[in-house]
N, C-alpha and C positions, 0 to 999 in steps of 0.2 A: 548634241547641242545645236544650238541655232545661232550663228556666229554671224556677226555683221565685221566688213572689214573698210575702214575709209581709205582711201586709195587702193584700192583692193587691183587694181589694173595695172599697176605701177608695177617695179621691181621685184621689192619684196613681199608683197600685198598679194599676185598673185599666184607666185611660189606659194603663200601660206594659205592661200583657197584652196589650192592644187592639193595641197597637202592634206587641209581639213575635208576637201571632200572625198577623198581617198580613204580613209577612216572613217566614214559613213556618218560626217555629220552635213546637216543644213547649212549654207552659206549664202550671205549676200554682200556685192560688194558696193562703195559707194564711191566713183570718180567723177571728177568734171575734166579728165582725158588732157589737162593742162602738160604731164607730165610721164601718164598713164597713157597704155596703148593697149584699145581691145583685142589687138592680135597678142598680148600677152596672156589672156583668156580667153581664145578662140578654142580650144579643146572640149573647155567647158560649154561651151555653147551647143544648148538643147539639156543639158542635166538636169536631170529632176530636182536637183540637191542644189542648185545654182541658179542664182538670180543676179544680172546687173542693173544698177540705176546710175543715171548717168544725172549728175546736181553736183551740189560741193559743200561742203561742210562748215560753209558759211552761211547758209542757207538753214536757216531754224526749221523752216515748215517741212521741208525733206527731210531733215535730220530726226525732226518726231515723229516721222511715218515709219521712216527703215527702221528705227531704234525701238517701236513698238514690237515688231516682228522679231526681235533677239534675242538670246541669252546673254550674251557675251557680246563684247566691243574689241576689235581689236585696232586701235587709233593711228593708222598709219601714215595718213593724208598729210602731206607737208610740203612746202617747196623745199628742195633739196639742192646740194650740188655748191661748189665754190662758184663757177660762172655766174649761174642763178643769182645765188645771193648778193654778187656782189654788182649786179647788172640789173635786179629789181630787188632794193630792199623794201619800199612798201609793201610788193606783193609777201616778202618774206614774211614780215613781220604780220602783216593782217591773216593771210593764211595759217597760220603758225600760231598765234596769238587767240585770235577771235574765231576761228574754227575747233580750237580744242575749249575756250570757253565753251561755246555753242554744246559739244561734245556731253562734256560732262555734266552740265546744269540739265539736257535731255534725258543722260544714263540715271542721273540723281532722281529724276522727274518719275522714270519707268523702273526704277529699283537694278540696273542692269549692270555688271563687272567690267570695268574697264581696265587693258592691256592698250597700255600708253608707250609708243616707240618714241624714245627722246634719242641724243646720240651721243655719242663720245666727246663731241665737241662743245658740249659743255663745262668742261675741265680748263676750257679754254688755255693760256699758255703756264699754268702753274710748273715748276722747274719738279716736282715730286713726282718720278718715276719710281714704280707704275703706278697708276692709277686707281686709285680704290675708294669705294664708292662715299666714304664719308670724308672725302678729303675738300679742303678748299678750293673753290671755284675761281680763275683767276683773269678777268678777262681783262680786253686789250680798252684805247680809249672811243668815247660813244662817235669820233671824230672819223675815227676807222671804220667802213661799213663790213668789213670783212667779219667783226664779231656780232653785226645786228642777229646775224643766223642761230651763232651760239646763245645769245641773250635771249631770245626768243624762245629757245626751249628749253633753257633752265626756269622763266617764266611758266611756261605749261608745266615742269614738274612743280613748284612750288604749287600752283594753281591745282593740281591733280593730288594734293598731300595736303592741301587746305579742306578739298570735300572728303580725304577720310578722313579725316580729324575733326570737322566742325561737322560734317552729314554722315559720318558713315559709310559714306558711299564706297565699295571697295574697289583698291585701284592697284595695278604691278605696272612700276617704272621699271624699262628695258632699254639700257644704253649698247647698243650694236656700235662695234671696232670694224673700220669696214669690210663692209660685205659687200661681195663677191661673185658673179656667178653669170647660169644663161641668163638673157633678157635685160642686162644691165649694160646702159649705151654710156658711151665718152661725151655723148652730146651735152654735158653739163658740171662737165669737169670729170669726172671718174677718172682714176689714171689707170685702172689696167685692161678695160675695153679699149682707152684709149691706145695705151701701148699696144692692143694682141691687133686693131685695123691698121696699124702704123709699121708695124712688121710685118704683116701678109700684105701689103703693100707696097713693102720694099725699103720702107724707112721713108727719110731717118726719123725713129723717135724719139721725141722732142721731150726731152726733160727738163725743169723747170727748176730755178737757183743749180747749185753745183751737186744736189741727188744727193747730199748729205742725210737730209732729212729722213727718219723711219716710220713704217707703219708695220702693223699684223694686222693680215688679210685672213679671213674667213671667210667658208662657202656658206653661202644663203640658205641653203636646206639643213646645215646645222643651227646655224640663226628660226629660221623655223619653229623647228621642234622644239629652241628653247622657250618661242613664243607661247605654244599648244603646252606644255608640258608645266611652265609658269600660272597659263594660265587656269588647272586642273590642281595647283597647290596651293591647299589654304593656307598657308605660312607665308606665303610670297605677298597678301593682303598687305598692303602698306610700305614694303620694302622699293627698294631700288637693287637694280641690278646688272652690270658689267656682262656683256657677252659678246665673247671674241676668240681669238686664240691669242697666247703671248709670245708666239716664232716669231721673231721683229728681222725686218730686213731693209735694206736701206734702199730708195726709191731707183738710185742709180744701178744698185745690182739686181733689183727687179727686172729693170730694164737688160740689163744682158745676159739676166734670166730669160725674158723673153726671147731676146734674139738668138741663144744657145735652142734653145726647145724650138723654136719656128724656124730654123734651117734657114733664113730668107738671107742672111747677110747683111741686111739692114745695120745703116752707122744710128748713133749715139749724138742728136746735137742738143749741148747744153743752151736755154735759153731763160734770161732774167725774169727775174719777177716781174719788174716793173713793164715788162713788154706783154708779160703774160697775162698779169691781172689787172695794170695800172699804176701809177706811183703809191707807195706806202701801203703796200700789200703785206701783209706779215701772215708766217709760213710756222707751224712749229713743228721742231727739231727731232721730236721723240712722241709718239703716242705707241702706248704700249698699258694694256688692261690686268690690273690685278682679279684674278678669277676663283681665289678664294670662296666669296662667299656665294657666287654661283653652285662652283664643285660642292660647298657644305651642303644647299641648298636640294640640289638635281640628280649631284652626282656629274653631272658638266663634262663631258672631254669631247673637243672638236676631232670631228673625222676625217675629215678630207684636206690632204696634204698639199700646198701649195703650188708643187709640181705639177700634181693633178689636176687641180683649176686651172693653169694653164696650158695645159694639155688638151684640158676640154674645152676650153674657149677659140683656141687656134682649130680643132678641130669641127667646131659649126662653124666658124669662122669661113674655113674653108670649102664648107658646103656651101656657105652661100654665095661664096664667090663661085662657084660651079651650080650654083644653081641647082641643088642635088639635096633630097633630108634638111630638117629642121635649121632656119637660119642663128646667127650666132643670139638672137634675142628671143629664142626658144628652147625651150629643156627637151632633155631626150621621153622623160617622163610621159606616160599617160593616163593622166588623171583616171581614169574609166579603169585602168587595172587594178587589181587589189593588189596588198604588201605596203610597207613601211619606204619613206623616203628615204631615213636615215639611215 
């Protein structure tokens, strides 16, 4: 197929080129490098199978060029990240908003499938663990900009579940539980790039509120494949869908998860919210993804064990402190080889 990917240069945008041109399809991706980095697709550079344009997907006239050229859409383009969000919420909100209008009124225009990446954070602070996808939405007040991010793209799912229903248009919403992996920086809040620089570093890393709070981390090449594999099932046309793992662990034992695996000795300093993100910053306590109807779905089961993600990230980690093989915002992968990511 002939995949278009928006933010295709970003984190998980360019893992899933990587991935779909490895499997011998056509890819093109579309960043304006706001938050995307072309050394995240520098492998692919020169591949027959690979195109990038560099615009933004608020941009109509670029958007009906690339989208002409596709089969498929894989809607990646967003501003991301707790910093981000809560440091520009206009860009949030218009990038997030008015680029995935733009998006889908193009795909509608040229008959083309769109695989919509929404997030977890949609769920906003609902007290029902875990998560499953027809549950109540429960967000904080519009006073808080911390939720403008989540409201934002519960807006593009409604908006992506309005054109199949009223156009036809065919669309799979895909809520990713964070993900994980090479080429994702802390520069934008991520906590566990953050933690694995903070530990090869020497400490201390800096955890935020008392580390109570839980997530399940999954690696980005199982995120992936559920992207490529969703988007190849027609059943998936019109649904929503959870993809994560549900090993939940608590922020603060991540952290001496890190510092057990990174040998460095690195201390643990706890630091408040309000220092971190600002006053009236609200943090939730539990995220954790019911995966039911993925597995009914796919067949679903995450492969790579959390030890392992950070095993792997301290270890480019350390290359690039040595100045040696691929830095920690690079995979060991090489797109040009045949074989399965997964």
């Amino acid at each position: 197929m002939k995949a278009l990917i928006t933010g295709g240069a970003g984190f998980i945008g360019s893992h899933l080129a990587d991935y779909l041109v490895r499997a011998g399809h056509h890819v093109t991706i579309l960043d304006d490098l706001s938050t995307g980095r072309l050394e995240n697709v520098r492998a692919l550079e020169g591949h027959p199978a690979f195109a990038c344009r560099i615009g933004s997907v608020t941009d109509e006239r670029t958007v009906a060029e690339v989208m002409s050229e596709a089969d498929v859409v894989f809607h990646l383009a967003a501003a991301v990240g707790v910093f981000l969000v809560v440091q520009s919420p206009v860009r949030t909100i218009e990038t997030n908003v008015l680029g995935t209008e733009i998006i889908l009124r193009q795909a509608a225009a040229h008959g083309r499938k769109v695989i919509l990446a929404s997030t977890s954070e949609v769920y906003g602070k609902s007290p029902k663990v875990p998560y499953s996808e027809g549950d109540d939405l429960v967000m904080g007040p519009t006073t808080v900009g911390r939720w403008s991010y989540a409201s934002s793209k519960a807006i593009e799912e409604f908006l992506a579940l309005a054109y199949w229903q009223e156009k036809r248009l065919p669309v799979v919403i895909v809520r990713p539980f964070n993900v994980v992996g090479p080429r994702q920086t802390g520069q934008y809040g991520m906590v566990l790039p953050r933690f694995i620089g903070q530990a090869l570093r020497g400490g201390p890393i800096t955890v935020y509120g008392e580390g109570r709070q839980t997530r399940c981390f999954s690696h980005v090449r199982d995120v992936v494949d559920v992207f490529v594999r969703l988007a190849e099932h027609p059943a998936a046309v019109g649904e929503v869908y959870n993809v994560g793992t549900d090993s939940e662990i608590s922020i603060k034992d991540l952290a001496l998860r890190v510092v057990a695996l990174a040998k460095t000795g690195a201390a643990i300093q706890f630091i408040p919210y309000d220092a971190a993100y600002g006053e009236g910053f609200e943090d939730l306590q539990r995220r954790v993804p019911d995966l039911r109807k993925i597995r009914a779905a796919i067949g679903y089961q995450p492969r790579v064990r959390l030890d392992d993600i950070i095993l792997e990230l301290l270890e480019l980690g350390r290359a690039q402190v040595e100045h040696k093989g691929p830095t920690i915002q690079q995979s060991h992968t090489n797109p040009r080889q045949p074989g399965p990511l997964r």
